[in-house]
C-alpha positions as a printed Julia matrix, in Angstrom:
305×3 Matrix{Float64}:
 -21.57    8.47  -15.53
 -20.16    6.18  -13.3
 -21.51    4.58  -10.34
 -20.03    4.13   -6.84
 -21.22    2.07   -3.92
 -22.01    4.37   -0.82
 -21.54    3.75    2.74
 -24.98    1.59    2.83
 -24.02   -0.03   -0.16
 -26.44    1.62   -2.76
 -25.01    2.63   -6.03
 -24.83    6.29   -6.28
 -23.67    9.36   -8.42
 -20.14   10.84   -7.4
 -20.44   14.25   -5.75
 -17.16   15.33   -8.07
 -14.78   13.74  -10.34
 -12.32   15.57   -8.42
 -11.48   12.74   -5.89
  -7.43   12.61   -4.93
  -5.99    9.5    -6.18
  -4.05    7.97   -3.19
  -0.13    7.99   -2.82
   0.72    5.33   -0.63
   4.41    3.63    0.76
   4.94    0.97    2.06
   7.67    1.78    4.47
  10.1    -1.46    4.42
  13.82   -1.58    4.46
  15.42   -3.42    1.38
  16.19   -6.69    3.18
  12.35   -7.18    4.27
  11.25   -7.89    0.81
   9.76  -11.31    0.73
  11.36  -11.77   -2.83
  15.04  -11.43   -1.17
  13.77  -13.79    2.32
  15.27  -16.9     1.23
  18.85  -15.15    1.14
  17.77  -12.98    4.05
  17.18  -14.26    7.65
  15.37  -12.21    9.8
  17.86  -12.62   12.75
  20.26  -10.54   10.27
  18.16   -7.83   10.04
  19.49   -5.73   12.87
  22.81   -6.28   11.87
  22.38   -5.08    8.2
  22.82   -1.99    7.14
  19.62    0.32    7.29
  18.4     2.66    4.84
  14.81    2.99    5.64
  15.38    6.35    7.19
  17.18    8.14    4.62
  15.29    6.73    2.15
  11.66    7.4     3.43
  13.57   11.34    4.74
  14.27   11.27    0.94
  10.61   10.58   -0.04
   9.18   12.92    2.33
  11.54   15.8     0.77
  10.32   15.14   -2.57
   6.37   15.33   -1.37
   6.6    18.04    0.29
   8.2    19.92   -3.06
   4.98   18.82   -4.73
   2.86   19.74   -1.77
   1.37   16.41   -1.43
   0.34   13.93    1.44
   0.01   10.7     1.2
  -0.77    7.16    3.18
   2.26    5.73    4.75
   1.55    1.55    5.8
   4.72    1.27    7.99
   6.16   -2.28    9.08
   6.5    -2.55   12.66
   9.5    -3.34   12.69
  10.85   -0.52   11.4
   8.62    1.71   13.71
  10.07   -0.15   17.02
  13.81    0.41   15.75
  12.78    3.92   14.48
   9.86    5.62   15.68
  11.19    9.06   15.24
  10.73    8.41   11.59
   7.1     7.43   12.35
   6.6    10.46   14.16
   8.19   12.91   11.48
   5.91   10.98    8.63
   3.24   11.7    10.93
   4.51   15.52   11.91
   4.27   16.36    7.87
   0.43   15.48    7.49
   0.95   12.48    6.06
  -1.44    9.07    6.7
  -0.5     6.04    9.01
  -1.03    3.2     8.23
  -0.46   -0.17    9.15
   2.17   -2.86    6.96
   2.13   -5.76    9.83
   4.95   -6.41   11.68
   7.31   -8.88   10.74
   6.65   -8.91    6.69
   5.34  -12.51    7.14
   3.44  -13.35    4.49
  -0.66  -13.82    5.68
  -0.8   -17.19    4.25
   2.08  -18.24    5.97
   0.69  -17.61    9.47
  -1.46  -19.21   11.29
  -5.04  -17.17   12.32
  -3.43  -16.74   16.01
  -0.02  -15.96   14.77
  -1.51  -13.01   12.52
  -3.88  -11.69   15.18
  -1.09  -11.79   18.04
   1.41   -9.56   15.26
  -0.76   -7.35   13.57
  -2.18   -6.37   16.91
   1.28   -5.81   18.09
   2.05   -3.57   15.09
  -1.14   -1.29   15.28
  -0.65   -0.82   18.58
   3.02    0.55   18.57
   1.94    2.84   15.73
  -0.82    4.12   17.48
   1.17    4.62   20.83
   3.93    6.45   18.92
   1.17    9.08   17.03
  -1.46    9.42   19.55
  -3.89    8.26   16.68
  -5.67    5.34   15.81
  -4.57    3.09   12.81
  -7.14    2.78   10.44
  -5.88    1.36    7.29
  -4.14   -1.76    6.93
  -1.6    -3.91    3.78
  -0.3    -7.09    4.27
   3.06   -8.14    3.04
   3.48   -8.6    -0.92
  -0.59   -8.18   -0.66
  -0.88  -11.87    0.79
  -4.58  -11.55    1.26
  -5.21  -13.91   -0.99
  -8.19  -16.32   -1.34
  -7.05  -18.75    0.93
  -6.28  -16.15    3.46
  -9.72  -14.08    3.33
  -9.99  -14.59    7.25
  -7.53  -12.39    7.66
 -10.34   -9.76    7.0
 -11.97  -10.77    9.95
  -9.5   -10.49   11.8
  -8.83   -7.01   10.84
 -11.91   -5.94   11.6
 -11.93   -7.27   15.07
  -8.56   -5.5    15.69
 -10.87   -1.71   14.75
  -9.62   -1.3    10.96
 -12.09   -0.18    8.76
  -9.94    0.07    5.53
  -7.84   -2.87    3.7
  -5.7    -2.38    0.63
  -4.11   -5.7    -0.23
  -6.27   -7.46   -2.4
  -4.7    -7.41   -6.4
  -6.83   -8.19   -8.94
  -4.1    -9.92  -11.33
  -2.4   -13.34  -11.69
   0.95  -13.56   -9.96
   2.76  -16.2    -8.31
   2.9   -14.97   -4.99
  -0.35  -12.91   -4.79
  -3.9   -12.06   -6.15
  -7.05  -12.52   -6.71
  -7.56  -12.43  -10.62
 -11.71  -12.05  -10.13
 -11.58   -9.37   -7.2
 -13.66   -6.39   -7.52
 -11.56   -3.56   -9.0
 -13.16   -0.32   -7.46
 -13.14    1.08   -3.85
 -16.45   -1.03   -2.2
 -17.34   -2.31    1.14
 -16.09   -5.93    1.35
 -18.42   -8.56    3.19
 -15.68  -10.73    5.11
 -16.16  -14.13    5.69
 -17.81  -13.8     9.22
 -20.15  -11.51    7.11
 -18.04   -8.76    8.74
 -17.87   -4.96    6.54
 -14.48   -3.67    5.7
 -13.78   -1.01    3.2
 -11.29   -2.5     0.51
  -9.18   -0.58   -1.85
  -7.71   -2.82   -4.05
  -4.5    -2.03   -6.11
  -4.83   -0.15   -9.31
  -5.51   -2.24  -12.37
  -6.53   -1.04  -16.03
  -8.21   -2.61  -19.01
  -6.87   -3.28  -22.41
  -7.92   -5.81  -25.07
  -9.9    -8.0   -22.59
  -6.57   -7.91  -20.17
  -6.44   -6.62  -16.77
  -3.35   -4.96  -16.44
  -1.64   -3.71  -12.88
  -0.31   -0.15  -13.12
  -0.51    0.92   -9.88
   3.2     0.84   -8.73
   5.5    -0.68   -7.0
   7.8    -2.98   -9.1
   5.47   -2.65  -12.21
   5.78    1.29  -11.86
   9.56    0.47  -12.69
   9.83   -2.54  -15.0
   6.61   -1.14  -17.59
   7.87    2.08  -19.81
   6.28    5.29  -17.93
   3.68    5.82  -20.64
   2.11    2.69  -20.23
   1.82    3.66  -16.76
   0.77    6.73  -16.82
  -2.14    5.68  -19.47
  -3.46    3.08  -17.08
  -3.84    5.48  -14.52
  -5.36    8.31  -17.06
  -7.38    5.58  -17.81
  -9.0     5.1   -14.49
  -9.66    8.79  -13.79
 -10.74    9.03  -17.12
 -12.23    6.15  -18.77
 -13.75    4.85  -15.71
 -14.16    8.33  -13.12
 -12.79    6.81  -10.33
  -9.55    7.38   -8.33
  -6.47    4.8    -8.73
  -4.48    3.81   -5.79
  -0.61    3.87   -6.01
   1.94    2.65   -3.99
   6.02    2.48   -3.94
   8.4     1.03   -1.64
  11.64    3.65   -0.12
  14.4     1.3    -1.07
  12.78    1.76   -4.79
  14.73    5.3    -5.39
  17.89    3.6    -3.97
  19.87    2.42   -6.63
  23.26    2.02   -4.3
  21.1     0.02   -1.73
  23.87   -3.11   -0.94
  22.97   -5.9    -3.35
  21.96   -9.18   -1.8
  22.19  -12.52   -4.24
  18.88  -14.54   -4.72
  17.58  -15.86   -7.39
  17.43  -14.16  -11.22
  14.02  -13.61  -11.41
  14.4   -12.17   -7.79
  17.11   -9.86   -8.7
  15.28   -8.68  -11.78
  12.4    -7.73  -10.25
  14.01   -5.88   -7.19
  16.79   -4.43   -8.83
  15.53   -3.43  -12.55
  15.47    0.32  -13.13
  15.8     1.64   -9.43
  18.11    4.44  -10.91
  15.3     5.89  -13.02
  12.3     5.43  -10.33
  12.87    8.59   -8.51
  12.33   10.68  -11.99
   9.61    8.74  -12.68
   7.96    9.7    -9.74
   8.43   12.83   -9.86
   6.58   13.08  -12.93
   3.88   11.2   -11.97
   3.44   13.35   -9.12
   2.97   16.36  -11.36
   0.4    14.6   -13.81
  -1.95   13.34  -11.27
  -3.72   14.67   -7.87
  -2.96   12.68   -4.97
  -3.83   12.36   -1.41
  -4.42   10.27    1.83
  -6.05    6.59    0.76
  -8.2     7.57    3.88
  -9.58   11.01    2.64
 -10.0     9.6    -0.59
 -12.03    6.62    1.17
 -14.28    9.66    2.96
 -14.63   11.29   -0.23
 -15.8     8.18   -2.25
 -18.5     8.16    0.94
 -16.62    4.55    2.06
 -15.96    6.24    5.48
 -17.64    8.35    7.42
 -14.85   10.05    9.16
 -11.2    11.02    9.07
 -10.23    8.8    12.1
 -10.2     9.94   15.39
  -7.01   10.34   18.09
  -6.28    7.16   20.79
């Protein structure tokens, strides 16, 4: 049997094995993705054509035929140009969550620059719901080891989940030798946030990421789907998954960047939505923050403004 850490931070017995993996989105518009900045300026982005609505509508249609909720980590940028969409994410019983505001990545802001946004961004969410933010992502999962403060930070702005630490090698994020289960994080400051990193499984001595996102597309589905058995499995624990709205666009306008760039943005959009669909009929899924009061991480469901 597996061991989890409680809220004190003893290891304990799981109540269940039950525990709803979470479904989480990261709701972005196609030009915020910091692969496609350098051919992107962000004094363009109102002047682009928008397809975070339809796209995230789209999304919502499709959970609610599987009769699912999930986490939604919205960019505040997209919740001050749309906050109806906010409200209708909100309306269907679905998590929010915070994505920043700007899609900076962390370790390109300075400490003051970070606190000033992300403030900014949990506090228009949590004026447009009536709710308080609890969870928080940063952009392409920039808390990285030279950008741990952030944590503090976090916590001083009232969040009491994170989930942007990834355990893998990658050139813009990571941290290879992060804890890979839900735990209680001691920040810097000596600070306690709740982390749940993204979904890795192991193979041969490899740690390999499976839990979404641009790997959910480019990997075949059934190595996908056996790293996430794997976790519920192998290891008894939940995995957390994530996807982006623009990823079940395949006629989103194409913007020109580098190869690599384009590969990894624009490989296999036309097959994601299937493969989600799938997915959400093989696995459980629900809120990352009832999953987090499940594991015994939280000790509440969050609590209105």
């Amino acid at each position: 049997m597996r061991l989890i850490k409680s809220v004190s931070g003893e290891l304990v017995e799981p109540r269940n094995q039950s525990y709803p993996n979470a479904l989480t989105i990261d709701v972005e518009d196609y030009f915020h993705v910091a692969a496609l900045a350098p051919s992107v300026h962000r004094d363009s982005w109102t002047s682009r054509e928008s397809r975070v609505v339809r796209n995230t509508q789209n999304l919502l249609a499709i959970f609610e035929q599987f009769d699912v909720r999930g986490t939604f980590f919205v960019l505040g940028w997209v919740a001050e140009q749309y906050p109806q969409l906010v409200r209708d994410i909100a309306a269907r019983g679905h998590e929010i969550a915070c994505h920043g505001f700007s899609h900076r990545l962390v370790y390109e802001q300075s400490p003051e620059e970070f606190y000033a946004e992300t403030r900014h961004a949990k506090n228009l969410l949590e004026d447009i719901t009536g709710t308080a933010v609890l969870g928080y992502r940063a952009a392409s999962y920039s808390i990285v080891r030279e950008s741990l403060w952030a944590l503090d930070i976090l916590v001083e702005l009232g969040f009491v989940y994170d989930s942007s630490i990834f355990p893998v090698h990658h050139d813009r994020y990571g941290i290879p030798d992060a804890e890979r289960v839900p735990h209680r994080l001691s920040t810097p400051n000596k600070k306690i946030i709740v982390e749940w990193p993204l979904s890795t499984a192991k193979a041969f001595g490899f740690t390999l990421p499976v839990s979404g996102g641009g790997y959910f597309r480019l990997l075949p589905y059934w190595l996908t789907r056996w790293g996430l058995a794997s976790i519920n499995r192998r290891e008894r624990r939940p995995f957390v998954f994530y996807l982006h709205p623009w990823e079940i666009d395949p006629a989103q306008p194409r913007v020109t960047a580098s190869w690599l760039s384009q590969f990894r943005h624009y490989t296999n959009l036309g097959k994601c939505e299937e493969r989600l669909r799938r997915l959400l009929g093989e696995f459980q899924f629900g809120t990352a923050r009832d999953g987090l009061v499940q594991l015994g991480l939280l000790s509440g469901a969050g609590k209105t403004c």
